[in-house]
ChimeraX commands (.cxc) that place a marker at each C-alpha (Angstrom):
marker #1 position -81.71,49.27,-1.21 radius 0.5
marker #1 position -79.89,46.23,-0.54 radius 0.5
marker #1 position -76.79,45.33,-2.65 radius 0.5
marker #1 position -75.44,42.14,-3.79 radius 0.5
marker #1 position -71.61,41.96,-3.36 radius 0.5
marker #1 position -70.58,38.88,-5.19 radius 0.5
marker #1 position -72.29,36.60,-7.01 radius 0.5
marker #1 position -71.73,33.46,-9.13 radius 0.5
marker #1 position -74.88,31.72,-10.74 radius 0.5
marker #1 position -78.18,31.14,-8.30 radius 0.5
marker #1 position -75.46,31.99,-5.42 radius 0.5
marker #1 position -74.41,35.47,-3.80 radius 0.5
marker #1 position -73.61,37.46,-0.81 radius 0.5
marker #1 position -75.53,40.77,0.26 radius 0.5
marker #1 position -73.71,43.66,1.78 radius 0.5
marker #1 position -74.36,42.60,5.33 radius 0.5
marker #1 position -72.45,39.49,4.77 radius 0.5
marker #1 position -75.74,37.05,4.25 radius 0.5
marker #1 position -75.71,34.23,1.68 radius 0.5
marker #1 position -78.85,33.55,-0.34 radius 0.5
marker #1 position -79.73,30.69,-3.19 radius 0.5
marker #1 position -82.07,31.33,-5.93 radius 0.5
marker #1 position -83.69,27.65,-5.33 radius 0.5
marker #1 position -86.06,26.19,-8.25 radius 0.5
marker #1 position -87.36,26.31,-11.84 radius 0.5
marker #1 position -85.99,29.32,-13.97 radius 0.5
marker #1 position -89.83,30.29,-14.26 radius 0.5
marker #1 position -90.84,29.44,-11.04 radius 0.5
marker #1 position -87.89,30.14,-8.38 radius 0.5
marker #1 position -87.83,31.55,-5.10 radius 0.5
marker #1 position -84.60,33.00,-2.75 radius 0.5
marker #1 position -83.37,30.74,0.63 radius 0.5
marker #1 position -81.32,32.32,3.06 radius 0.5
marker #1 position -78.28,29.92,3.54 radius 0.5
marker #1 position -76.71,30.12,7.37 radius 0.5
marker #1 position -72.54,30.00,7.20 radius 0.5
marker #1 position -70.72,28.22,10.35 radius 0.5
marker #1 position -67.17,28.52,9.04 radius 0.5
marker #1 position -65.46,31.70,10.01 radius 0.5
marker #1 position -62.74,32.93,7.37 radius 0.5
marker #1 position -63.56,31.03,4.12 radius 0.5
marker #1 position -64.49,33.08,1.25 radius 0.5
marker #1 position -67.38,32.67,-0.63 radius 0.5
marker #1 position -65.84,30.04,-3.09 radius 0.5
marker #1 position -64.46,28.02,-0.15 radius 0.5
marker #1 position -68.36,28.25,1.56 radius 0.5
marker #1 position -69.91,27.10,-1.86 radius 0.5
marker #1 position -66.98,24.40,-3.34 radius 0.5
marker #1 position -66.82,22.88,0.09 radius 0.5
marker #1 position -70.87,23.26,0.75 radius 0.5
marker #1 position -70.39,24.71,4.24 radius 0.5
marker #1 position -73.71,26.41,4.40 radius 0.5
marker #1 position -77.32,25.38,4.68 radius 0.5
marker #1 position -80.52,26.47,5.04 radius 0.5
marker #1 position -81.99,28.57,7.74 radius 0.5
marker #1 position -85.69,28.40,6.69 radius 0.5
marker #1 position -86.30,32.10,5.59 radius 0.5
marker #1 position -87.82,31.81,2.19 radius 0.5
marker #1 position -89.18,33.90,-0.22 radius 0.5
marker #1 position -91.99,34.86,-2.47 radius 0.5
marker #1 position -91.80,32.80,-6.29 radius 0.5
marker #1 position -90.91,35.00,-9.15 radius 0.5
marker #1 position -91.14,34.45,-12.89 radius 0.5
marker #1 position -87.21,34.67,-13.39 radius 0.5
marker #1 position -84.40,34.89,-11.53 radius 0.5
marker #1 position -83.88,38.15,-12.98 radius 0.5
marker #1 position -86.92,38.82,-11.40 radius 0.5
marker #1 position -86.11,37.52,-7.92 radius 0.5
marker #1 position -82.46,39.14,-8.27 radius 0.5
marker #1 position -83.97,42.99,-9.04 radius 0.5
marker #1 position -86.88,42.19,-6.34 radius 0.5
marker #1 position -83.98,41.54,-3.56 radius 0.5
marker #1 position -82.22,44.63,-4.56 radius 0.5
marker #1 position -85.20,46.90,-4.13 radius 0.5
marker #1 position -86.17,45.34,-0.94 radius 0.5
marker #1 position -89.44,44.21,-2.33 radius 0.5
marker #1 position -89.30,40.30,-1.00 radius 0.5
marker #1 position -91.47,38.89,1.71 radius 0.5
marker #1 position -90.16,36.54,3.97 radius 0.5
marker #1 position -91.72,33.22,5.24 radius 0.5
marker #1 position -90.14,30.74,7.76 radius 0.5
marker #1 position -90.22,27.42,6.66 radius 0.5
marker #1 position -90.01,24.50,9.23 radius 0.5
marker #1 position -89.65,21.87,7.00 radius 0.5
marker #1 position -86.94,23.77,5.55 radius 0.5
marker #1 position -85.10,24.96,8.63 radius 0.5
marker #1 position -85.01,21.17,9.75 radius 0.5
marker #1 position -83.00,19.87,6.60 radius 0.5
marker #1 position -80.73,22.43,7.13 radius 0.5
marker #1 position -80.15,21.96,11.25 radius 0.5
marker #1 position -79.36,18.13,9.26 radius 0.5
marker #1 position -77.08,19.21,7.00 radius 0.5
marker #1 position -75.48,21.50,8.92 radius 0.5
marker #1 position -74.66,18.92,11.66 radius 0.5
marker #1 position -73.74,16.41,9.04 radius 0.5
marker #1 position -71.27,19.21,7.44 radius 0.5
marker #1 position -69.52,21.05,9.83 radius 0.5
marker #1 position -67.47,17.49,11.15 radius 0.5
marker #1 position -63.82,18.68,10.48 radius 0.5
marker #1 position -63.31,15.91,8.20 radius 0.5
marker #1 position -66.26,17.14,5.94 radius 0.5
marker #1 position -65.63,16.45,2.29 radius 0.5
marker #1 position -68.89,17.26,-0.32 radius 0.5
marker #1 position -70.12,13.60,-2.11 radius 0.5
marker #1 position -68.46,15.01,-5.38 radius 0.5
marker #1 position -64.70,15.85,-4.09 radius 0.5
marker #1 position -64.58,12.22,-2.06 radius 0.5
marker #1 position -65.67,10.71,-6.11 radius 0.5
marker #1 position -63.24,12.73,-7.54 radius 0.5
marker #1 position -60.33,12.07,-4.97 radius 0.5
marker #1 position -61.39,7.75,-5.33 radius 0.5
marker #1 position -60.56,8.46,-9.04 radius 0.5
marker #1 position -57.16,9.38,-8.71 radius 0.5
marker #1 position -57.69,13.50,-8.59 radius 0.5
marker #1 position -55.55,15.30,-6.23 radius 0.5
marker #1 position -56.60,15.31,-2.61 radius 0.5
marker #1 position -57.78,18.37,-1.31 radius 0.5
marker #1 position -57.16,19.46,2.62 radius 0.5
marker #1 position -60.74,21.02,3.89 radius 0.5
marker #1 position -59.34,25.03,4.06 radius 0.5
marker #1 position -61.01,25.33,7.73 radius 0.5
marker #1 position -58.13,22.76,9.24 radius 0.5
marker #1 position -54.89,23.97,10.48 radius 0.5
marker #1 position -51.77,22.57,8.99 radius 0.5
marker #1 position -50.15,19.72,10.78 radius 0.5
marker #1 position -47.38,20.44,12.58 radius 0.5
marker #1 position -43.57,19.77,11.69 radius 0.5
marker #1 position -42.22,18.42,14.50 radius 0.5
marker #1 position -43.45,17.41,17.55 radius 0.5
marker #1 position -45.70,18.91,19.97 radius 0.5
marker #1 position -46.35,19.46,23.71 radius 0.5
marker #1 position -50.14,19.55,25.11 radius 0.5
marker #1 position -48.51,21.53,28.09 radius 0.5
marker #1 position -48.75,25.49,28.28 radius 0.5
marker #1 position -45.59,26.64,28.07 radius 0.5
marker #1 position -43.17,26.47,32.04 radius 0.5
marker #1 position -41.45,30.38,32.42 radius 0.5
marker #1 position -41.14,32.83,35.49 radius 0.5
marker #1 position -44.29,35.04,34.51 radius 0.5
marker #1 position -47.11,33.43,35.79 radius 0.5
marker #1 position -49.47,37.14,36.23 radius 0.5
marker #1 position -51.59,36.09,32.87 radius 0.5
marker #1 position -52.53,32.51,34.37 radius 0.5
marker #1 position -55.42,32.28,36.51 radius 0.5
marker #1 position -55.07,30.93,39.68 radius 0.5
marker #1 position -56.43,27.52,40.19 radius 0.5
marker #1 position -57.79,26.74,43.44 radius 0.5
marker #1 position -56.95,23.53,45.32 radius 0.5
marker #1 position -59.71,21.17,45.76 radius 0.5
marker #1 position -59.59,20.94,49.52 radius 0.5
marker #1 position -58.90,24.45,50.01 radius 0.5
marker #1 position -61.20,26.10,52.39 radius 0.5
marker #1 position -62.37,30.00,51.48 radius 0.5
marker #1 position -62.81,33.06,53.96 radius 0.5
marker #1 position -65.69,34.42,54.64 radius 0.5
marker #1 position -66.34,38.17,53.83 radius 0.5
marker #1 position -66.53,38.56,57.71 radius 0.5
marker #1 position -62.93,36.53,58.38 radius 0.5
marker #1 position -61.40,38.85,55.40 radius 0.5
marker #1 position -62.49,41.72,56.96 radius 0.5
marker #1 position -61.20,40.92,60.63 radius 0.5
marker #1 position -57.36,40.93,59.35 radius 0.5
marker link #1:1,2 radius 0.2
marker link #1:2,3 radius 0.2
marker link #1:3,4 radius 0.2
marker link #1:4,5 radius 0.2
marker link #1:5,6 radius 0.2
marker link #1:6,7 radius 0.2
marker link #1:7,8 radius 0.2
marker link #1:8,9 radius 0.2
marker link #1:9,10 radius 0.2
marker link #1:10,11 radius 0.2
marker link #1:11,12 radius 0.2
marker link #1:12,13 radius 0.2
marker link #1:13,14 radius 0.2
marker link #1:14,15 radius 0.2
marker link #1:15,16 radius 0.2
marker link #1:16,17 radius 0.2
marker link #1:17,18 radius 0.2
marker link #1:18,19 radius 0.2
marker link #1:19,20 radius 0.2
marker link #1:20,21 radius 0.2
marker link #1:21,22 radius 0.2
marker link #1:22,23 radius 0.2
marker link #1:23,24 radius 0.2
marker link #1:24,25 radius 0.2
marker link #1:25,26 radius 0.2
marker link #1:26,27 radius 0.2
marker link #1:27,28 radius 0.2
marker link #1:28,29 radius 0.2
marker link #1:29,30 radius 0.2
marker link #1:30,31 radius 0.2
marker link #1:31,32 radius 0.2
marker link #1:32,33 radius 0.2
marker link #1:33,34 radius 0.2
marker link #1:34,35 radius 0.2
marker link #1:35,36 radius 0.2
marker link #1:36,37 radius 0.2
marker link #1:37,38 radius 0.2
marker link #1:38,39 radius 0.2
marker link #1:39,40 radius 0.2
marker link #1:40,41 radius 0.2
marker link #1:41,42 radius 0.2
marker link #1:42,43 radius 0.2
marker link #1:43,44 radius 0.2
marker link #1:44,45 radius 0.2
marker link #1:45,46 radius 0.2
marker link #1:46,47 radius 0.2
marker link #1:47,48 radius 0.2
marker link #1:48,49 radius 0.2
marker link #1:49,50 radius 0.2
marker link #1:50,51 radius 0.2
marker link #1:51,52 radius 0.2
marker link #1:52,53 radius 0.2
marker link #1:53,54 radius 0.2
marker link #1:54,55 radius 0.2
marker link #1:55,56 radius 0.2
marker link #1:56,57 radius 0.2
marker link #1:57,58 radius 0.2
marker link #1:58,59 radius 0.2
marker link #1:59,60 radius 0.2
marker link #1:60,61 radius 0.2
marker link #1:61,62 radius 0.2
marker link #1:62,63 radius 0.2
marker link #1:63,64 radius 0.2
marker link #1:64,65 radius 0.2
marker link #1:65,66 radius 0.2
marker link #1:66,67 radius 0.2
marker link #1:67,68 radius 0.2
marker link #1:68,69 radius 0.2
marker link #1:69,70 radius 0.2
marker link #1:70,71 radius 0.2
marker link #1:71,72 radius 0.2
marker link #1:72,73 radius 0.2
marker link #1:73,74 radius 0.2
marker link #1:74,75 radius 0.2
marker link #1:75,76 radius 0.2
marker link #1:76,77 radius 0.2
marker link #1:77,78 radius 0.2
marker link #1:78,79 radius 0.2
marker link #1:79,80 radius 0.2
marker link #1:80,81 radius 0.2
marker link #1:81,82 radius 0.2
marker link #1:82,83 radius 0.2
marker link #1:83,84 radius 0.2
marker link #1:84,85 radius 0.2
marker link #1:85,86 radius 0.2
marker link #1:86,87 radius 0.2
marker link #1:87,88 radius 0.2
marker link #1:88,89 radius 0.2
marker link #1:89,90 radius 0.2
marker link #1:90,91 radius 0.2
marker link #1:91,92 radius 0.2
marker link #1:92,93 radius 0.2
marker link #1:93,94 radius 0.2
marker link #1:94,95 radius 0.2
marker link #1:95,96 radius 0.2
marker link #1:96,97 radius 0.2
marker link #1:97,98 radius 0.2
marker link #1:98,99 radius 0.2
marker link #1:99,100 radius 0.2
marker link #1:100,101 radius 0.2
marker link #1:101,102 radius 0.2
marker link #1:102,103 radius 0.2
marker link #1:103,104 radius 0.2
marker link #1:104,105 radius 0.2
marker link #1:105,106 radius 0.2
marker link #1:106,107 radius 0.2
marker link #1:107,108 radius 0.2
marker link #1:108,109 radius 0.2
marker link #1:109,110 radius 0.2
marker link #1:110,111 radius 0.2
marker link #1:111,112 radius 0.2
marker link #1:112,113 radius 0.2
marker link #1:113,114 radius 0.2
marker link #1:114,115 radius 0.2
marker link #1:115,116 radius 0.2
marker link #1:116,117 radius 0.2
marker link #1:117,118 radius 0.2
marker link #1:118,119 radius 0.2
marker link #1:119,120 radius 0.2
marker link #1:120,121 radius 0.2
marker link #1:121,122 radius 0.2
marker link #1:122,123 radius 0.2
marker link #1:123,124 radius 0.2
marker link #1:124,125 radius 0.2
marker link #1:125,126 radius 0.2
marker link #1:126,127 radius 0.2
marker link #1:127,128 radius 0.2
marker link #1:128,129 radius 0.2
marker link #1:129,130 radius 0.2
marker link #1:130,131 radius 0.2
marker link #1:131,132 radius 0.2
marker link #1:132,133 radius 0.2
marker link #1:133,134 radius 0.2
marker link #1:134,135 radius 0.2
marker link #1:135,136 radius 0.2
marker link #1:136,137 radius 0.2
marker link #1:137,138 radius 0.2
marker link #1:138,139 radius 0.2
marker link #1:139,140 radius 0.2
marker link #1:140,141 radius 0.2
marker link #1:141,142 radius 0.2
marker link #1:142,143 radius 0.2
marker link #1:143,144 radius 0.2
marker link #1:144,145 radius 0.2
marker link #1:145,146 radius 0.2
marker link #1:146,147 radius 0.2
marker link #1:147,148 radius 0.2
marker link #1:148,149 radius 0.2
marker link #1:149,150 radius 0.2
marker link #1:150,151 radius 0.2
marker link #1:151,152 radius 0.2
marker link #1:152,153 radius 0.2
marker link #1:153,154 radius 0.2
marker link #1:154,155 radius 0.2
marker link #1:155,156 radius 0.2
marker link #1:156,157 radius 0.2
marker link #1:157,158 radius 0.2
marker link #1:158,159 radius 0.2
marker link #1:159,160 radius 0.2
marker link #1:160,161 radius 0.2
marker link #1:161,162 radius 0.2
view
């Protein structure tokens, strides 16, 4: 028995983690597994900031989505990979996971005069400045050691003669 952990409308999260959408008419609807690519949003971050799209795996139609929720739940739902499907989502995944990602809606809202909204998966700037360099200091056992482009190796043979 598989059990849904959070839901909000055609939208929720199994147990294992999994996101699914109840896709189509009321009467006539069907389940898609959505794929995630954002590690640490919540589920309202994943579905206000559409970070997830679809993988392919489809299900069966059912005559509500009462009908397709309860079917889930009891493990009675047959699975079918989609193609078509899977390709739209490898599209919308690429075009979505750019850092500077913002949904069509939030960009309409923001050129309205609504509060800009930083994209949670971004880290803050920082407040002064900053060095690209790792950081100078006398313990150097954690760094790996680099080898010099013209430097030549021993043999197995030359190692073992000293």
């Amino acid at each position: 028995m598989t059990r849904i952990s959070k839901r909000r409308e055609r939208h929720f999260i199994d147990d294992h983690g999994r996101l699914f959408w109840i896709n189509g008419p009321d009467d006539h609807c069907y389940l898609s597994e959505q794929r995630q690519w954002r590690l640490g949003l919540g589920f309202e971050d994943v579905l206000r900031w559409k970070q997830c799209a679809p993988s392919g795996l489809v299900s069966q139609r059912f005559p509500s989505v009462e009908a397709a929720l309860r079917a889930f739940q009891g493990d009675q739902v047959q699975w079918f990979q989609d193609v078509y499907l899977r390709r739209m989502g490898d599209q919308m995944a690429a075009h979505r996971s750019v850092d500077d990602y913002k949904p069509t809606a939030m960009q309409q809202a923001e050129a309205r005069g609504a509060r800009v909204e930083r994209q949670p998966w971004l880290l803050p700037e920082p407040s002064g400045p900053v060095c690209g360099l790792p950081p100078r200091g006398g313990d150097r056992a954690g760094l790996l050691e680099v080898p010099h482009p013209h430097r030549r190796r021993r043999s197995g043979r030359q190692l073992a003669e000293c």
